[in-house]
N, C-alpha and C positions, 0 to 999 in steps of 0.2 A: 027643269031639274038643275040643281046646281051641280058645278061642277066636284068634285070630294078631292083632296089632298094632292091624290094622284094622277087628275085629269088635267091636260093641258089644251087651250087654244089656241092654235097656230095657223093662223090668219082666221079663216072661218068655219077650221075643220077641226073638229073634238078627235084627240087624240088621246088614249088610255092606254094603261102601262099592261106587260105581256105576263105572265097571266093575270087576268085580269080579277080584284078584288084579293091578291095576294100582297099581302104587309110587309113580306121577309126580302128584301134586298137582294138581288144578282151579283154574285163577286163579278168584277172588271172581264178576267176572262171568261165567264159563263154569257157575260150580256153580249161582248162581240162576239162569240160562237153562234149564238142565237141571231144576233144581224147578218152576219154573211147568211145563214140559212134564210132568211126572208128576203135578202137582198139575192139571192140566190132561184129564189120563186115569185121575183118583182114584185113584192110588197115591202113598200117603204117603208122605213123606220128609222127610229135613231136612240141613241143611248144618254139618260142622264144621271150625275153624280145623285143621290139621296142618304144624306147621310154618310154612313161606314159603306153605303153599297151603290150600286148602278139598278135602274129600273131601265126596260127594253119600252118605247112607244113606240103605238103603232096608229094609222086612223083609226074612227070609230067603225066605220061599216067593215075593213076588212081584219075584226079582231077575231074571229072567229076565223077566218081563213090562217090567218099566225097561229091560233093557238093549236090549229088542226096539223098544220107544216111540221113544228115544232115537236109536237106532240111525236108523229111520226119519224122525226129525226133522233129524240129521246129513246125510245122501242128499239130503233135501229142499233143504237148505241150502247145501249145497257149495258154490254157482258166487254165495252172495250174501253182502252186496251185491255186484251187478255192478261189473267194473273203468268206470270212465266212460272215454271218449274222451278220447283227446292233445288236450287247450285247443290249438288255432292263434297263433302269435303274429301280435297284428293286424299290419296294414301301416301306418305313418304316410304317408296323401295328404290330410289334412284338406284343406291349400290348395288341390289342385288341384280337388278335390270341390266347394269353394265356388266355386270359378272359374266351373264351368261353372253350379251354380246360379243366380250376377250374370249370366251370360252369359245367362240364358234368362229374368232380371226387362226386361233389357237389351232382350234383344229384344220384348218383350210392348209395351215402349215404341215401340216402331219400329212394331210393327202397329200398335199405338194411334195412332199418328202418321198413318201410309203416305207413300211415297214411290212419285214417278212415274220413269218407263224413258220414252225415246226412242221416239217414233212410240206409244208405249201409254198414254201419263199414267197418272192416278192408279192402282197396283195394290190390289187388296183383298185383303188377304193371308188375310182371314178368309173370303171368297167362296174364293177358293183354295187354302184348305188344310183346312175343319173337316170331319172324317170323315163325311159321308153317303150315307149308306146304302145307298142306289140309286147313287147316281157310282162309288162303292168297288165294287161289286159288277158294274159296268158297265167294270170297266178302269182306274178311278183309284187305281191302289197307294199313290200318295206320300197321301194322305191320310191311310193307317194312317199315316204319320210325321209328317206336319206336326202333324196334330193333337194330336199330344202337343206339340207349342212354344207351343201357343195358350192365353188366357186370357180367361173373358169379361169379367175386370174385376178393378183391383186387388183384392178382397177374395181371388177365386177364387185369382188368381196366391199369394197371401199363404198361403193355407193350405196350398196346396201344396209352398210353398218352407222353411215352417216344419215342418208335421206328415212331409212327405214329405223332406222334408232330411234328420230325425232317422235312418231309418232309411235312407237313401241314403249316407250317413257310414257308417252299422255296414257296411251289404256293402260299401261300395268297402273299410273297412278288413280286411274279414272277406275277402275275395276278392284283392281288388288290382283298379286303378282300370278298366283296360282289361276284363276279364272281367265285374266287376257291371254297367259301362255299357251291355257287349253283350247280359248278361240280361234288366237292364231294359229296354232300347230292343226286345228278343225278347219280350218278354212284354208290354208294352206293342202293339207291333204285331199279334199273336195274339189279344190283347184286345178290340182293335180291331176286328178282324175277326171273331171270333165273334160281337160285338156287333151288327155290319154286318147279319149272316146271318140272327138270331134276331132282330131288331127290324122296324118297319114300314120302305119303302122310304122315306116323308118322313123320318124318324129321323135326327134329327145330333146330333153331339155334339164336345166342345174339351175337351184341359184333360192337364195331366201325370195326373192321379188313376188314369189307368188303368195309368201306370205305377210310381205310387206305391203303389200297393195288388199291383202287381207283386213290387215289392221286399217287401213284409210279405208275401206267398205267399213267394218267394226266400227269405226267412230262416226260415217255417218248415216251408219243405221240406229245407233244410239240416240245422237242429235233427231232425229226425225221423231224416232216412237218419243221420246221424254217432251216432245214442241204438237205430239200428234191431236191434241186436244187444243190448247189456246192460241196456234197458228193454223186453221186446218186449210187455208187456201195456201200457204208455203211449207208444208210439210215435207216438196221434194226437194225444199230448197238445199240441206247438208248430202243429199245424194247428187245432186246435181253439181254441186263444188266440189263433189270427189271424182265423178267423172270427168270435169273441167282438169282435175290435177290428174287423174290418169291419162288422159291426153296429154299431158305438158311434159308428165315424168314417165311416162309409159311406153310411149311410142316413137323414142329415138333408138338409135345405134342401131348398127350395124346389123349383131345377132340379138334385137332384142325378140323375146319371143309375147308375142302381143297377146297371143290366147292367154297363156299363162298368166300374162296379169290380169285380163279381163276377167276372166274364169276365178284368181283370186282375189279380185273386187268381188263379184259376184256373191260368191261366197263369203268372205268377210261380211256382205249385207244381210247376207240370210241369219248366217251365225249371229251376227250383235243383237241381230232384231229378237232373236229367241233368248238370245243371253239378258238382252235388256228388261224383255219380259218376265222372265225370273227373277233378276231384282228385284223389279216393281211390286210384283207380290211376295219376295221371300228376304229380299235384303241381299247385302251384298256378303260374300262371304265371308266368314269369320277368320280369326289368323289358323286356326286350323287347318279349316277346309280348306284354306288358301294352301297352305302347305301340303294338304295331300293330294290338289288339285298336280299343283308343281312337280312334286313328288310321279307324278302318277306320269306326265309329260318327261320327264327327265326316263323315266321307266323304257317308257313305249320307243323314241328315239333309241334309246340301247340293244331295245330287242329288236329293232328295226336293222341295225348296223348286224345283231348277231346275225339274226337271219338271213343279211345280204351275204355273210360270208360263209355260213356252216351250210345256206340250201342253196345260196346262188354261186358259190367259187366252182 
């Protein structure tokens, strides 16, 4: 039989191109992917120019073992790399996101300060609002909220509004302003409370951190569900880099209180993972809903403050 276009003879051994009886050219990098794979399962081969393209040989006796390898390697491959997820386009609220961060240095000031009410004098807003443990568990809800406004002192306030800002900017822009607000303010109070349950009854604790560390659960519970389909062996990979950063930012100082942030990771994961899910099927909020999300977060704080001082003074 003669040898056809495609057959070569190299020394005494008929070598034919991979797959075999196929006219259409291997681009460069398709022919070496295919050699390392047989070079791979110690069958020889080697790569030649043809034309605009590269044809893959192999011997003649072991071309069926190549195209079987091959074959098997293609199957494997099909669905990769994975398509990645539609990027979001952010939302631009930078200013109002700062607003409310001033607004809550603002207020740190005013506790620090105190001011008196009619027939009550002087209020403690820190006697009245820092989440402990036995009061919370005893009936004082607004606790889970005040205590997220409180600070034991300009440093505390500072790290919060710096380290916690950075990532309070990505979800309001990642979400829209009204939906991250409500995450956080949810996963902060959850926080809160778990913290409540699982700690001694003298146990208290102040400070945004529990919903700062909310928001870094929130963003990498986001990252996970939106990667949960075309990464599905590294899915825990953004959970696991936020537990890395709660370790790093979590667990210093002095009075740092470690539940509290664990507890608002935690929750910040649960939170995003169901927030995200509602995206995914319903879209992201509209500038409406975004404002009556807000709206409604802006509400519930207030009422939280009333009720620290008209049922707990």
């Amino acid at each position: 039989m003669e040898l056809s276009d495609h057959q070569h003879d190299v020394g005494e051994e008929r070598w034919c191109p991979v797959p075999a009886g196929n006219d259409t050219p291997l681009t460069k990098r398709q022919a070496r992917a295919w050699a390392l794979v047989l070079d791979s399962r110690s069958i020889p081969c080697c790569i030649e120019p043809e034309g605009s393209g590269w044809h893959l040989l192999v011997p003649e006796h072991q071309l069926d073992s190549a195209r079987r390898e091959l074959g098997l390697y293609e199957e494997a491959n099909r669905n990769w790399p994975p398509t990645l997820p539609v990027t979001r386009q952010l939302i631009e609220n930078t200013l109002p996101t700062l607003s409310v961060l001033i607004l809550l240095a603002t207020f740190h000031n005013l506790a620090q300060v105190g001011f008196s009410l009619p027939e009550r004098g002087m209020v403690d807003l820190y006697a009245l609002g820092t989440a402990h443990a036995a009061r919370i568990l005893d009936g004082q809800w607004w606790r889970l909220v005040t205590a997220l406004t409180l600070h034991a002192g300009p440093v505390h306030l500072i790290s919060n509004l710096t380290i916690g800002g950075i990532f309070i900017l990505l979800l309001c822009r990642e979400l829209g302003s009204g939906m991250a607000w409500s995450l956080l303010l949810a996963s902060g109070i959850l926080g809160n409370l778990i913290n409540a349950v699982v700690q001694p009854a003298a146990h208290s604790s102040l400070g945004a951190s529990t919903a700062v560390f909310g928001a870094v659960g929130i963003l990498a519970a986001i990252s996970m569900v939106q990667h949960r389909h075309g990464l599905q062996r590294r899915w825990f990979v953004p959970v696991a880099a936020g537990l890395a950063l709660l370790a790093v930012l979590g667990t210093e100082g002095k009075n740092t209180d470690l539940g509290a942030h664990l507890f608002g990771f935690g929750a910040g994961a649960l939170c995003g993972m169901a927030g995200e899910f509602l995206i995914t099927r319903f879209g992201r909020p509209g500038a409406l809903l975004n404002a009556l999300l807000a709206i409604a977060c802006g509400a519930l704080v207030l009422a939280a403050w009333w009720a620290a001082i008209v049922l707990g003074g």
